[in-house]
Backbone bond lengths (Angstrom), bond angles and torsions (degrees), N, CA, C in turn:
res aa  C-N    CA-C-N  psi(-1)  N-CA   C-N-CA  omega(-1)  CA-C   N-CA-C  phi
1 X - - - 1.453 - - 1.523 108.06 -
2 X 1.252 114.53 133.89 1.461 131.05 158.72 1.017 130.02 -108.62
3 X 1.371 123.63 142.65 1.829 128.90 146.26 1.292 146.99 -63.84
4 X 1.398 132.79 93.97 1.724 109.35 -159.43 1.333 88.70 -144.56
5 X 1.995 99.85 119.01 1.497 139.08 170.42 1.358 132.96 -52.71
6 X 1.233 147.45 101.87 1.510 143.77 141.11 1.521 140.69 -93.90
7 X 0.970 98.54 171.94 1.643 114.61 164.20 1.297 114.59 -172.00
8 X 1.446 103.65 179.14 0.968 98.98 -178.09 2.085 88.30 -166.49
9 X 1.490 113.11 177.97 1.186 110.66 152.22 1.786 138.83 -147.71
10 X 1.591 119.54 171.65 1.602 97.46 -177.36 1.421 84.88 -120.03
11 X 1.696 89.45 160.79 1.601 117.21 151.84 1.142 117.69 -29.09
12 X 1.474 113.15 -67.52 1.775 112.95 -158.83 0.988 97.30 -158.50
13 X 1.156 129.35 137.72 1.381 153.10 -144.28 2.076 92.13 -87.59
14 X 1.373 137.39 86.75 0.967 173.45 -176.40 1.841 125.34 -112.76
15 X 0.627 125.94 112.61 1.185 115.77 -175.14 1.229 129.13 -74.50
16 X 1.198 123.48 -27.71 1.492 139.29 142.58 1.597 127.30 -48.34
17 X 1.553 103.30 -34.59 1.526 112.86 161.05 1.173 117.52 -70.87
18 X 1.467 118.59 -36.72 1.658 105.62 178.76 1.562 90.96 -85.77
19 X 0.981 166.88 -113.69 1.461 148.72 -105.94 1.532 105.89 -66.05
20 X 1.308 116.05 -20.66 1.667 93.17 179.43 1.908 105.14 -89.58
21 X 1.434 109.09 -14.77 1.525 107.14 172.98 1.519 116.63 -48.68
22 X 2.021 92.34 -57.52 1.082 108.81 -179.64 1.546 124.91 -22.93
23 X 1.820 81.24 -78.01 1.308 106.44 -162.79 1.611 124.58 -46.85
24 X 1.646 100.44 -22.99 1.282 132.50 -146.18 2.016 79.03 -89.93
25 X 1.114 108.46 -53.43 1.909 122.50 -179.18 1.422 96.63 -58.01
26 X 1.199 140.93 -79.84 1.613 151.59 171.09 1.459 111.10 -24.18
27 X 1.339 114.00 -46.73 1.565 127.63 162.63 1.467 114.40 -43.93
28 X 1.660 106.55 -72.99 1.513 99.98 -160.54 1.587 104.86 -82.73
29 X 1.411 118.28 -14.68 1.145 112.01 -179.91 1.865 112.59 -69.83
30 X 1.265 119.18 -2.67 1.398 127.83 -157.72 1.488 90.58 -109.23
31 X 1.272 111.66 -43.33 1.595 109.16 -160.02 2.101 95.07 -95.55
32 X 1.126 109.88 -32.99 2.073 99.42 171.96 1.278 99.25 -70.68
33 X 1.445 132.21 -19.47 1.347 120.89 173.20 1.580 119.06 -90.73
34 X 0.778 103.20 -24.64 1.423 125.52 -162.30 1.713 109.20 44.58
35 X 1.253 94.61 72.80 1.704 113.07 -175.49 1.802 89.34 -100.66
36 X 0.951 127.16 175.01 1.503 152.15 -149.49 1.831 115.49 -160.82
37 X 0.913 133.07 117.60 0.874 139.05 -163.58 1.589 108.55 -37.46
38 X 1.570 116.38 -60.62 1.407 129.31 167.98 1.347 107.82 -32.19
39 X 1.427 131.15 -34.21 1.656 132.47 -163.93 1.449 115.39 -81.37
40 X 1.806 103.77 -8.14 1.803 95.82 -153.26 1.958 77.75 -91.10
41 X 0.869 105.63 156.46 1.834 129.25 -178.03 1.904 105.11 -96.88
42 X 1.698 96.09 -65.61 1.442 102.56 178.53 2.256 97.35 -147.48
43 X 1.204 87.96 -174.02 1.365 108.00 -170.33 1.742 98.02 -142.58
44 X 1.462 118.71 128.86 1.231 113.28 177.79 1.763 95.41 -139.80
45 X 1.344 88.76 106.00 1.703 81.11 178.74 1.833 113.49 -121.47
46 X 1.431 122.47 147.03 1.207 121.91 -168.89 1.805 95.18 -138.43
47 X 1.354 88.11 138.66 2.107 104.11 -170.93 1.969 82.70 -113.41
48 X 1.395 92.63 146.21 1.607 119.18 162.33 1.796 102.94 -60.45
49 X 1.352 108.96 132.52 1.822 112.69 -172.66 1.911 110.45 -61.30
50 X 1.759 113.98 11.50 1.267 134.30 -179.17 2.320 84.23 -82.79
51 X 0.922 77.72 -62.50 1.827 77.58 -165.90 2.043 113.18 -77.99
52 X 1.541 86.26 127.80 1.836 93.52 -158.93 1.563 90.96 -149.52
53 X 1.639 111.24 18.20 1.527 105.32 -172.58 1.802 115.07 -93.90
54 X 1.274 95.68 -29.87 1.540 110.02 170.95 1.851 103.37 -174.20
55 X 1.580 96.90 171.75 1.477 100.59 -161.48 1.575 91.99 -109.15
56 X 1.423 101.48 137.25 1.566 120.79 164.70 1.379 118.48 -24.41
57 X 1.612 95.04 -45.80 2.140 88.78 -173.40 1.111 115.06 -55.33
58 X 1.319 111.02 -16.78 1.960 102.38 -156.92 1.768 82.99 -87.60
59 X 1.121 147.80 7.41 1.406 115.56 150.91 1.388 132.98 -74.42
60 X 1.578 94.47 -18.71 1.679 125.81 -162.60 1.780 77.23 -66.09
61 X 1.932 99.10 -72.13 1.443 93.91 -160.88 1.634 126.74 -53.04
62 X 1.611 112.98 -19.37 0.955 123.00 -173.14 1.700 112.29 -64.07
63 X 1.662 97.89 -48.49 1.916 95.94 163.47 1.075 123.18 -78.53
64 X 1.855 129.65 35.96 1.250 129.22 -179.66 1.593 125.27 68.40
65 X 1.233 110.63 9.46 1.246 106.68 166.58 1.578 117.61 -64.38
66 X 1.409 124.66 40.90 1.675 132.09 -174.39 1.819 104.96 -48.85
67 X 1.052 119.01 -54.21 1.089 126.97 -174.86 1.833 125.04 -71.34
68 X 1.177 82.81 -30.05 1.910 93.44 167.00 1.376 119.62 -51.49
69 X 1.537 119.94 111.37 2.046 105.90 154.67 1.264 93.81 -74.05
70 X 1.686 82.97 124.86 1.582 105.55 160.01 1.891 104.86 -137.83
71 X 1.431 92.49 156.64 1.990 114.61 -162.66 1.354 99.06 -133.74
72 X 1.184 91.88 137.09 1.622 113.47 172.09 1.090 125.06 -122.54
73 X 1.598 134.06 121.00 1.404 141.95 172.20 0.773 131.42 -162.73
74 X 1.458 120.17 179.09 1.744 110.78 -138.41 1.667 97.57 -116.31
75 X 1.096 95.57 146.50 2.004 119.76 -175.21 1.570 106.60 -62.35
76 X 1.199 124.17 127.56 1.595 143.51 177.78 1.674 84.00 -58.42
77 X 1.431 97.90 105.50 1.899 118.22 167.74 1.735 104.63 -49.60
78 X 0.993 141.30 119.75 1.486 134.25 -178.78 1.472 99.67 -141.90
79 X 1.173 123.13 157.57 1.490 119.36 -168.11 2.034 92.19 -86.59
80 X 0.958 121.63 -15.31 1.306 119.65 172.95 1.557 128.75 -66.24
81 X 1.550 106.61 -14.56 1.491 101.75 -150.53 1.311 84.33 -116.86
82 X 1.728 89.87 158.08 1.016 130.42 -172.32 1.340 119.13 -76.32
83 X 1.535 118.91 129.56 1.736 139.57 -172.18 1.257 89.34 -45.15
84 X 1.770 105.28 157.81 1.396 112.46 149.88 1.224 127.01 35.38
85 X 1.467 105.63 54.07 1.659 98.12 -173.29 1.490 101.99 -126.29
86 X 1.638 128.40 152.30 1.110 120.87 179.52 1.467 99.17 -136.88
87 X 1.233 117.42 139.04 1.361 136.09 -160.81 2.235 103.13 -126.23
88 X 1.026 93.80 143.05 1.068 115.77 -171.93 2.109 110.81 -125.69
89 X 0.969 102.21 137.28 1.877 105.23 166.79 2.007 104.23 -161.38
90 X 2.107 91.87 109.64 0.879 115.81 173.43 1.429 134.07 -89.34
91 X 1.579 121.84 102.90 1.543 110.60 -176.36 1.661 107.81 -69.92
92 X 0.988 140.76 168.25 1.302 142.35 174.77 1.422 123.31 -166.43
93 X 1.280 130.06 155.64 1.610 136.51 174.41 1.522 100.12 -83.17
94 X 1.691 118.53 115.83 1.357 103.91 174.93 1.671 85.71 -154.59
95 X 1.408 98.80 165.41 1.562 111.87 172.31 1.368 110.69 -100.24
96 X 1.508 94.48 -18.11 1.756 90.65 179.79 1.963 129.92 -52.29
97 X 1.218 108.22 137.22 1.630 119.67 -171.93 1.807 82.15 -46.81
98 X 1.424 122.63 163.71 1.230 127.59 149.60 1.415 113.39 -70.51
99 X 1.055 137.81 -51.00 1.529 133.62 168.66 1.843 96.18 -47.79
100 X 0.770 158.33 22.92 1.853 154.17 172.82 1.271 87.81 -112.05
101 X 1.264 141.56 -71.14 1.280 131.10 -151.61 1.109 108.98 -40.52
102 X 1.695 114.25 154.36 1.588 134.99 157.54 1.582 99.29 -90.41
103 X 1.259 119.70 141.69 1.465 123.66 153.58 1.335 104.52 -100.22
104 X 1.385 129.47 -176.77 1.987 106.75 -161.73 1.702 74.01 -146.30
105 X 1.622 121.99 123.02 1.532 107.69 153.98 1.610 87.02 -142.28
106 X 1.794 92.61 124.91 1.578 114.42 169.13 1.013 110.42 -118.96
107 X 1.445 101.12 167.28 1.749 123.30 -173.32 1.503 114.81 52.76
108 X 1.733 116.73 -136.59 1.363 105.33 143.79 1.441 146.39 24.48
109 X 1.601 95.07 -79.26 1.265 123.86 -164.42 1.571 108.57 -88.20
110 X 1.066 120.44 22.21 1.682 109.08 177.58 1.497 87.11 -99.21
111 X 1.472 133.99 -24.07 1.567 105.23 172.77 1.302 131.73 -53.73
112 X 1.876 116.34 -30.05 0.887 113.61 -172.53 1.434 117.00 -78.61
113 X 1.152 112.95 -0.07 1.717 109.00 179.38 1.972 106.54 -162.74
114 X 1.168 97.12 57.16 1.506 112.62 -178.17 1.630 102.14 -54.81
115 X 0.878 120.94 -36.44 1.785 107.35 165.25 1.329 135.00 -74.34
116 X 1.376 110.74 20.12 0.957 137.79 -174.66 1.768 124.36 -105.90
117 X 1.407 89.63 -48.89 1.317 126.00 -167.13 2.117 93.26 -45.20
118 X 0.989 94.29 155.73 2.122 111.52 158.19 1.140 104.16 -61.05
119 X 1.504 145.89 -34.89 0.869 120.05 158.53 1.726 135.91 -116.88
120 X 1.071 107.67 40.03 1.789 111.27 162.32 1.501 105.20 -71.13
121 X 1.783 89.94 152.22 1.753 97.63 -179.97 1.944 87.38 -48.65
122 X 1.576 86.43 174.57 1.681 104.44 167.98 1.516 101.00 -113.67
C-alpha cells in the first residue's frame, strides 16, 4: 500500500467548480499513477473553510468510485494558506517504488509544492 498527494484549486467556491477541479485532480492523479479504480483503498480529501458549496467526494463518486471510503474535511484556517484549495490523500494497492509516485498539484496548488510541479528542474 501507498500514499499519493494532491490538490488542486477553484476560482469561487461554485459547485460545479469544485467537482470538475476535483475530478480533473482524481483524473491526473489516476492516469501519472496509473492507479485503476480497484487500486484506490480510501480517499481523504480536505477543502480550505472558503469552500462550503459541495464536497470533493461527489467527484470521486461521480467517476464510480461507489465502493471507495472516502472523508471529507476542512483545512486548519491559518493566515498562510492558500484560498480555495482542495487537497486530496490517496491510499492505494501499487507496486510502484515510493520514489515513482507522481503527487499531482494544479492550478493554485503548484505553490504549495513547486518541486513537485511538471515543471521543476529534475
Amino acid at each position: 500500500m501507498r500514499a499519493v498527494r494532491g490538490a488542486t484549486t477553484v476560482e469561487r467556491d461554485e459547485a460545479e467548480l469544485v467537482i470538475s477541479a476535483t475530478r480533473e485532480l482524481l483524473t491526473t492523479l489516476a492516469e501519472r499513477n496509473s492507479i485503476e479504480r480497484e487500486q484506490v483503498i480510501s480517499a481523504i480529501f480536505t477543502v480550505t473553510p472558503d469552500i462550503t458549496s459541495e464536497f470533493p467526494a461527489r467527484a470521486a463518486r461521480d467517476l464510480g468510485w461507489m465502493e471507495v471510503p472516502l472523508l471529507c474535511a476542512m483545512e486548519i484556517p491559518t493566515a498562510r494558506g492558500l484560498a480555495r484549495c482542495i487537497r486530496v490523500l490517496l491510499h492505494v494497492e501499487t507496486d510502484l517504488p515510493r520514489a515513482a509516485l507522481r503527487h499531482v498539484y494544479l492550478h493554485g496548488a503548484r505553490a504549495l509544492r513547486p518541486d513537485l510541479s511538471d515543471d521543476a528542474p529534475g
